[in-house]
C-alpha positions as CSV (number, residue, x, y, z in Angstrom):
1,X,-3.9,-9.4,-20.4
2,X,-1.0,-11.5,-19.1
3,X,0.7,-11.6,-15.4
4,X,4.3,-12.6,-15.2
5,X,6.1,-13.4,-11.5
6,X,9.4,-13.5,-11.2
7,X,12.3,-12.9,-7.8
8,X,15.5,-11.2,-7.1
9,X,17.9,-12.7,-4.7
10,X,21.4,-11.9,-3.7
11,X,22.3,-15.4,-4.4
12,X,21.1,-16.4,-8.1
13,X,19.4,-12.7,-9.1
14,X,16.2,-13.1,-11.3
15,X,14.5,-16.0,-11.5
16,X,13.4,-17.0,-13.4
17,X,15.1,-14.7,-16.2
18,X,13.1,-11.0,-16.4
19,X,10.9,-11.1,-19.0
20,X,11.5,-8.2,-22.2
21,X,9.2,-5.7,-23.5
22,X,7.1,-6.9,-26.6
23,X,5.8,-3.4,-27.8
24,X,2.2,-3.9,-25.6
25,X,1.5,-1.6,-23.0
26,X,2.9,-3.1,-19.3
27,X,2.7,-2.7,-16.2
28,X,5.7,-3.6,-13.9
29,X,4.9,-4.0,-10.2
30,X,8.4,-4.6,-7.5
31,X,7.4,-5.4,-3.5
32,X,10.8,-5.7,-1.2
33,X,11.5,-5.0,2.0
34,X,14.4,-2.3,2.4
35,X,16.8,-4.6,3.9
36,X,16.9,-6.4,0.2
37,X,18.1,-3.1,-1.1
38,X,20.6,-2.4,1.6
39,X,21.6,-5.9,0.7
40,X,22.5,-5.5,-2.8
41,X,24.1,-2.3,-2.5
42,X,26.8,-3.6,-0.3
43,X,27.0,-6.3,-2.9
44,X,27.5,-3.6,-6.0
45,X,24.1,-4.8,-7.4
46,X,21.2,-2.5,-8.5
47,X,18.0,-4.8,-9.3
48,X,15.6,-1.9,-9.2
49,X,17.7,-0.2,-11.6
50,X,18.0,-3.0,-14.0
51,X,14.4,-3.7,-13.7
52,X,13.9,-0.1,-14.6
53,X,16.2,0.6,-17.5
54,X,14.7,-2.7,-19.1
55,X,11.3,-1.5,-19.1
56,X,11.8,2.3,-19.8
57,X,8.6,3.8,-21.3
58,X,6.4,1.3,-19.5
59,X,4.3,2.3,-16.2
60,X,6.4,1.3,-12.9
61,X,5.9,1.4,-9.3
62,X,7.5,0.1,-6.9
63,X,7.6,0.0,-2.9
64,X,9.2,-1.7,0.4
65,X,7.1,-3.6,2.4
66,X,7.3,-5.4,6.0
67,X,6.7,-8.9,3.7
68,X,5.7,-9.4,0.5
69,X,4.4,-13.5,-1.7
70,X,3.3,-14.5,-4.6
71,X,0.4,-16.8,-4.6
72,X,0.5,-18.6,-1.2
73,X,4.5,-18.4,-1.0
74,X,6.0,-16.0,1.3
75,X,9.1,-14.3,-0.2
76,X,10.9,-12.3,2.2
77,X,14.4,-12.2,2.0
78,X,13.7,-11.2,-2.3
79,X,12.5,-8.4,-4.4
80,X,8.7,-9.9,-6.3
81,X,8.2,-8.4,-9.2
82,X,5.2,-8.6,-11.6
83,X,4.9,-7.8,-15.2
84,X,1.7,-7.4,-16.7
85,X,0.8,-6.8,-20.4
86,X,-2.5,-5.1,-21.7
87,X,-4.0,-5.9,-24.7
88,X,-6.2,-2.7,-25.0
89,X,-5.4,-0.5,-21.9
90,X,-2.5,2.1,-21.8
91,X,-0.7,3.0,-19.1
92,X,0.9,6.4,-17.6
93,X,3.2,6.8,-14.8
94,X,2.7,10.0,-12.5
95,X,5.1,11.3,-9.1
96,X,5.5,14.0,-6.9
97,X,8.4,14.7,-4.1
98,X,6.9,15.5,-0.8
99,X,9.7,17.9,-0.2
100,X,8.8,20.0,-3.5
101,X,4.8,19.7,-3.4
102,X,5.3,20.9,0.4
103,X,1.7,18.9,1.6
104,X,1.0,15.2,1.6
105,X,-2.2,16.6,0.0
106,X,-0.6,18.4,-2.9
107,X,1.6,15.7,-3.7
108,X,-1.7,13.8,-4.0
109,X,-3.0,16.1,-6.1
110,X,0.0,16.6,-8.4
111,X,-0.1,13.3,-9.3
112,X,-4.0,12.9,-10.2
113,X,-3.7,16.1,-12.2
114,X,-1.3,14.6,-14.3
115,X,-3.2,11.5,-15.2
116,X,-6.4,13.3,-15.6
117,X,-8.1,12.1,-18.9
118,X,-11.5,11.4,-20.0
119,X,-10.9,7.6,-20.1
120,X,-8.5,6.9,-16.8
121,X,-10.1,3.8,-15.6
122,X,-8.2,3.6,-12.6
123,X,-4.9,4.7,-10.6
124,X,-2.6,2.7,-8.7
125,X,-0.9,4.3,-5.8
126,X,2.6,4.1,-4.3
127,X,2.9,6.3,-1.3
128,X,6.0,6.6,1.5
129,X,4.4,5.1,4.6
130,X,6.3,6.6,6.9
131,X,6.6,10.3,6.5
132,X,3.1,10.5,4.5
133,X,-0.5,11.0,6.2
134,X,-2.3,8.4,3.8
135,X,-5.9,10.6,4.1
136,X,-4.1,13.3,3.1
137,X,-2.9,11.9,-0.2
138,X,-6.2,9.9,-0.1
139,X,-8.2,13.7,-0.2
140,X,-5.8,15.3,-3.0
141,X,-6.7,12.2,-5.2
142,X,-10.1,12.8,-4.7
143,X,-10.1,16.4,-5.0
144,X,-9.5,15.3,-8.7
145,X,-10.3,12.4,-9.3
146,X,-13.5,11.7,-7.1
147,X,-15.2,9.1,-9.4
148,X,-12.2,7.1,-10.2
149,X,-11.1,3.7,-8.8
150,X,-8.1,3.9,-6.9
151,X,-5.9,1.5,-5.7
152,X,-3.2,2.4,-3.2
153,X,-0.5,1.2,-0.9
154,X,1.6,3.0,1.5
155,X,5.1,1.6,1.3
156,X,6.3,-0.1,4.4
157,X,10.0,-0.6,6.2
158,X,9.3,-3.9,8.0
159,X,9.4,-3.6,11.8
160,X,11.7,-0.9,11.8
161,X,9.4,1.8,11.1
162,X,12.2,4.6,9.7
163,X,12.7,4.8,6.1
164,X,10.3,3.5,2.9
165,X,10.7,3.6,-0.1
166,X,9.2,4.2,-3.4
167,X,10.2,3.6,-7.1
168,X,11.3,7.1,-8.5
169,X,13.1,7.0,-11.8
170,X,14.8,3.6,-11.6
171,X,16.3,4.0,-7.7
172,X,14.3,3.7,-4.6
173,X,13.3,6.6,-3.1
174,X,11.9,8.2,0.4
175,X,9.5,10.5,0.8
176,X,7.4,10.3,-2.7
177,X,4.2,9.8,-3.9
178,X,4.2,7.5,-7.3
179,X,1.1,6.8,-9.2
180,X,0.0,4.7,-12.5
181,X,-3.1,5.7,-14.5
182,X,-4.7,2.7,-16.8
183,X,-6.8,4.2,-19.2
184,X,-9.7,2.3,-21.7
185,X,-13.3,0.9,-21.3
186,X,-12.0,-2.5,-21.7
187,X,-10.3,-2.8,-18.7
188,X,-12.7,-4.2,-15.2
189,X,-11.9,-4.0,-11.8
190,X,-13.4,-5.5,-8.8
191,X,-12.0,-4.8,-4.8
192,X,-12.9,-6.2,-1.8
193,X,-12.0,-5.7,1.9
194,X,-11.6,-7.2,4.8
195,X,-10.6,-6.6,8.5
196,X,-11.2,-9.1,11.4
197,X,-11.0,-7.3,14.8
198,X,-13.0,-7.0,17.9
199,X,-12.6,-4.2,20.2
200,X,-11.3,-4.2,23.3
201,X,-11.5,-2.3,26.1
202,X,-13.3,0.9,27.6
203,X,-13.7,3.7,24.7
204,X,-12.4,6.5,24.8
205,X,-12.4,10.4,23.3
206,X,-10.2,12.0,21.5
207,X,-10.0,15.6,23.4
208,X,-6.8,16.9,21.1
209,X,-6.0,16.1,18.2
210,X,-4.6,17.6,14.8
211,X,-4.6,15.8,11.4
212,X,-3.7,12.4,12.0
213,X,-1.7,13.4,15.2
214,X,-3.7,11.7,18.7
215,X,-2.0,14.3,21.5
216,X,-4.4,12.7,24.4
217,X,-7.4,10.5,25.0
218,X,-9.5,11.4,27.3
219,X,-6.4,13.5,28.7
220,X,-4.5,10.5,28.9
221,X,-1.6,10.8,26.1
222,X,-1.9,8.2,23.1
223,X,1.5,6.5,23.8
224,X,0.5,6.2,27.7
225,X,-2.5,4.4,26.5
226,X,-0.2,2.0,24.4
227,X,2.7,1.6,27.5
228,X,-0.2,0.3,29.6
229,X,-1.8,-2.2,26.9
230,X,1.3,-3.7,25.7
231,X,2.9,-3.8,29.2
232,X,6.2,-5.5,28.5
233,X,5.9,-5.9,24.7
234,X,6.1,-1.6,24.9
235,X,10.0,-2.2,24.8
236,X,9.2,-2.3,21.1
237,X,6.3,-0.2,20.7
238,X,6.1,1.0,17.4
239,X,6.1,-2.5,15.9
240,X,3.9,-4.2,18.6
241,X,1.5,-1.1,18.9
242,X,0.6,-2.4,15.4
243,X,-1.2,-5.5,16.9
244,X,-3.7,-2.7,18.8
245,X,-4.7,-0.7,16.4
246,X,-7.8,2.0,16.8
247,X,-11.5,1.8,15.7
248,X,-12.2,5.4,15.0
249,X,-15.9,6.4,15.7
250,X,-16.4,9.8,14.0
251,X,-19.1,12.4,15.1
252,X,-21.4,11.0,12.3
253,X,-20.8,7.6,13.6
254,X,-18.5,6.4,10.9
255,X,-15.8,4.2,11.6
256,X,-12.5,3.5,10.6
257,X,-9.3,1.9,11.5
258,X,-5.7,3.7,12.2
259,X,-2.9,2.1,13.3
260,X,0.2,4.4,15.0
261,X,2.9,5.2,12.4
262,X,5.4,7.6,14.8
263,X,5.5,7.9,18.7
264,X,6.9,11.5,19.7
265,X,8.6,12.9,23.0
266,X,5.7,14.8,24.2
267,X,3.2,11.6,24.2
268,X,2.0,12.3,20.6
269,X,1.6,9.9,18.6
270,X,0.9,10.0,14.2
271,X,-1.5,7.7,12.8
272,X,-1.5,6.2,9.7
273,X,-4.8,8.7,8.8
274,X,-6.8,11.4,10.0
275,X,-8.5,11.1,13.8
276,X,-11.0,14.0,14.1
277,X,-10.9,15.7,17.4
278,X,-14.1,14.5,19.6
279,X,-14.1,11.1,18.1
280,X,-14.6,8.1,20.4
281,X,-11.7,5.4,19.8
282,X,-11.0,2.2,21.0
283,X,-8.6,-0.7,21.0
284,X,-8.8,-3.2,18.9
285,X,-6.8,-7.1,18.2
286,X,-7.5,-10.2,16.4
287,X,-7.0,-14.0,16.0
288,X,-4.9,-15.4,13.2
289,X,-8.7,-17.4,12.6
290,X,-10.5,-14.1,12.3
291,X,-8.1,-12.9,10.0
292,X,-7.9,-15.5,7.6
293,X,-11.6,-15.5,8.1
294,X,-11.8,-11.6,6.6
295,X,-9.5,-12.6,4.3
296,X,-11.7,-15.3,2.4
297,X,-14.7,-13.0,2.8
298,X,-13.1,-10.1,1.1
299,X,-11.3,-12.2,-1.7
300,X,-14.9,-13.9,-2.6
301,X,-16.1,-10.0,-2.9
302,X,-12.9,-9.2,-5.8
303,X,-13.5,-11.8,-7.3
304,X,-13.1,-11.8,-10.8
305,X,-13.9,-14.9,-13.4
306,X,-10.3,-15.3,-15.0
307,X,-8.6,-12.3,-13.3
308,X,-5.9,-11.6,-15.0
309,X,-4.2,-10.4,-11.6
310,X,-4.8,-10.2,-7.5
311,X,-3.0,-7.9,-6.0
312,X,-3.5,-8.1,-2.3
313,X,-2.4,-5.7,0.1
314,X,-2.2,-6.9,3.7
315,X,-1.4,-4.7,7.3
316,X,2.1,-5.0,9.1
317,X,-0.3,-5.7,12.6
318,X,-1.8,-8.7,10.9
319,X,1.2,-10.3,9.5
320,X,2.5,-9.7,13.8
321,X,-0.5,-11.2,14.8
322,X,-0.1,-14.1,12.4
323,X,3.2,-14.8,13.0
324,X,3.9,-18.4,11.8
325,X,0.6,-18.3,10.0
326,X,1.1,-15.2,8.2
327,X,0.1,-17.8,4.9
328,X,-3.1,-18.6,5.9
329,X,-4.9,-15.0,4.7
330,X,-2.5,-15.7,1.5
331,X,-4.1,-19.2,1.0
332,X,-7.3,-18.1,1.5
333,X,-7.5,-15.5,-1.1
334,X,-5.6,-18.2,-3.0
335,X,-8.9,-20.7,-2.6
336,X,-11.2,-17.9,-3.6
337,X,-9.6,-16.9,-7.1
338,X,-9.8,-18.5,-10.3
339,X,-6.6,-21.0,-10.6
340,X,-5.5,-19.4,-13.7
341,X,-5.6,-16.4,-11.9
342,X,-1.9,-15.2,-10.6
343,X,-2.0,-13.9,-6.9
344,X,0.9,-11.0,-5.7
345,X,0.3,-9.9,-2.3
346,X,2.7,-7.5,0.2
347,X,2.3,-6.3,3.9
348,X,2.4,-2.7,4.3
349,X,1.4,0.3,6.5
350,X,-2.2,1.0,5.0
351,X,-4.1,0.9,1.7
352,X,-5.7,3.0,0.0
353,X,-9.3,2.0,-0.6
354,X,-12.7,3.3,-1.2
355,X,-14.8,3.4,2.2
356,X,-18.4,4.7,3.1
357,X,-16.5,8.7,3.2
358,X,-15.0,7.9,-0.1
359,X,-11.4,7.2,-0.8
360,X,-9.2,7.0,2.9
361,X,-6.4,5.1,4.4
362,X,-7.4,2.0,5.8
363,X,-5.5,0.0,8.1
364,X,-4.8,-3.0,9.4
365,X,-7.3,-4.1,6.6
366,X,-6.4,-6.6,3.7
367,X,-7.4,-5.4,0.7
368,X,-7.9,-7.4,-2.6
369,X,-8.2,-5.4,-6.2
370,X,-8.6,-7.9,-9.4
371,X,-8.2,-7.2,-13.0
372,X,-9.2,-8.2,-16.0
373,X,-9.4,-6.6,-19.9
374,X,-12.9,-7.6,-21.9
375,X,-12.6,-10.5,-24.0
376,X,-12.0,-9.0,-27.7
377,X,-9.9,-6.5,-26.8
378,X,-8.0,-4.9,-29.6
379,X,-3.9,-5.6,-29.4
380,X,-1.5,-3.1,-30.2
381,X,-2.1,-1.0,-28.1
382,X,0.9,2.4,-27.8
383,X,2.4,1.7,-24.6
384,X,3.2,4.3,-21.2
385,X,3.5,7.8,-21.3
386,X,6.2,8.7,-18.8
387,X,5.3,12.3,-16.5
388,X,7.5,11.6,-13.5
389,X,9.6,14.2,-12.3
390,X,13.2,14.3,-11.4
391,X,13.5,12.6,-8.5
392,X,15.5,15.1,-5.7
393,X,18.6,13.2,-4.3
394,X,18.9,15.7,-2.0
395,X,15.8,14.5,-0.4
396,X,15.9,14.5,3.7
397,X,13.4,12.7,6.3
398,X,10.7,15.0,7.4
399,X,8.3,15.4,10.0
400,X,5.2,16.1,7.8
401,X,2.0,14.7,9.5
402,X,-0.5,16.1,6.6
């Protein structure tokens, strides 16, 4: 198993020079924030769909971001791509169109019930950010696939919280879920998580609430609560309401962390996941030290002897609370891997992650998967099986909460 990183800019395109197919199974990970796209398309350039028509046939997914690195190296004004070859895993791509599954759940499910085989090993998960409720997809994985290892992002649009975009046959795409299965007993994984906050403030319970919509807290509405926190940094709440996200208490006492995704007229406001009604919330924030603190704790726990890749997958309220800093988590999983070991990382709205309910959105979280195939595995291996469908052009923004 071999990791390639390489860039897209404007200026000087990729570099260093995209890598070809060589007849092994690959799989092609792309991070960028939207504005790169917008970019290039002014320009009359279409990176994503070189990048695709050159590895046709091979598992790709793709997503924006609100920052994405590689190794300790923060790379946000370029498209990071990653290219990684199997020696004995296959790989096969999977999507489904919010707008034709009709549920954030179904379009979950669509995609796990095309990768469904006796030897899927585990599924990596693209999914829009902003029009998707990440438990949602998170439950029609599982209704599924409920014993497979799942690693999952949803796709962020930096501070501007209004369109994402995944990878959907060789454009970039809103409103989509996108999935690759890797299949084969050779193949090991290891994840680890890590958050960092401390509550603050009184708690409070969540008298209505649908899905992962907060109407009111303690009959105070959810964006109230926010205008009063943030005081003059409301003026910008969506992206500074990211620096407060919410512990979750559950009537079982178990405890998550949702961040807001969507502030509405009447006070509502969307979560990235599921708040059940009667559960106690409360405030939370952070230090750039705690969070580079998680950070390190969490890498140690993915670690993997000669990974063959880290993929990391930070929280757009971490990356505002680090600011200037927004390396230090980077360089801390950094110092925990291997050196041989090549290190991708993004910012986005949520992961997807296994927790003590099973697999959820978690927020506000970094997460950390590694990889690595046996050694002695077997080359040669046929590569992807493609099962996408036709991406729908016509595709229009949506207010779908589940």
């Amino acid at each position: 198993m071999i990791a390639e990183t390489f860039t897209w800019r404007a200026a000087d395109g990729w570099s260093p020079a995209a890598p070809a197919p060589d007849g092994r199974a690959s799989l092609v990970l792309l991070m960028g924030d939207r504005g790169v796209i917008d970019i290039a398309d002014e320009l009359g350039l279409d990176p994503v769909g070189e990048l695709a028509a050159a590895w046709d046939g091979h598992g790709l997914l793709g997503w924006s971001t609100d920052g994405q690195a590689i190794g300790g190296v923060v790379h946000d004004d370029a498209l990071v791509a990653t290219v990684v070859r199997f020696d004995a895993t296959r790989v096969r791509s999977a999507t489904a169109a919010l707008r034709t599954a009709g549920s954030a759940r179904r379009a979950g499910r669509d995609v796990a019930e095309t990768l469904a085989e006796p030897d899927l090993r585990v599924v990596m998960v693209a999914a829009d950010g902003v029009l998707m409720n990440g438990s949602a997809i998170a439950a029609g994985i599982t209704d599924v696939l409920p014993d497979v290892q799942v690693v999952g992002v949803l796709a962020a649009d930096g501070s501007r919280y209004e369109r994402a975009w995944t990878l959907v046959a060789g454009a970039a795409e809103p409103g989509h879920v996108c999935a690759v299965g890797l299949y084969g007993d050779q193949l090991e994984i290891a994840q680890g998580a890590g958050a960092g906050w401390t509550p603050v403030g009184p708690e409070r319970l969540a008298t209505n609430t649908m899905g992962n919509v907060i109407h009111e807290l303690d009959g105070q509405t959810a964006t109230e609560l926010y205008r009063d926190y943030l005081g003059p940094l409301a003026d910008d709440l969506v992206a500074n309401s990211s620096m407060l996200p919410m512990e979750v208490r559950d009537l079982d006492d178990h405890v998550t962390v949702r961040a807001p995704r969507r502030f509405h007229t009447d006070g509502s406001v969307a979560m990235s996941g599921d708040v059940p009604q009667g559960a106690t919330v409360r405030l939370l924030r952070a230090s750039p030290a705690d969070l580079a603190h998680d950070a390190s704790l969490a890498a140690k726990a993915a670690h993997l002897d000669d990974a063959g890749l880290c993929l990391v997958v930070s929280a757009a309220g971490r990356r505002r609370v680090l600011g200037q800093r927004a390396e230090d988590e980077l360089d801390a999983v950094v110092a925990a891997m291997s050196p041989a070991t090549p290190v991708v990382a993004c910012w986005a709205y949520g992961a997807l992650a296994p927790t003590e309910l099973g697999l959820d959105v978690v927020d506000e979280t970094i997460c950390i998967t590694t990889l690595r195939e046996r050694p002695g595995s077997s080359p040669d291996v046929p590569h992807v099986t493609d099962a996408s469908d036709a991406p729908d052009p016509q595709q229009h923004q949506q207010n779908q909460e589940g």
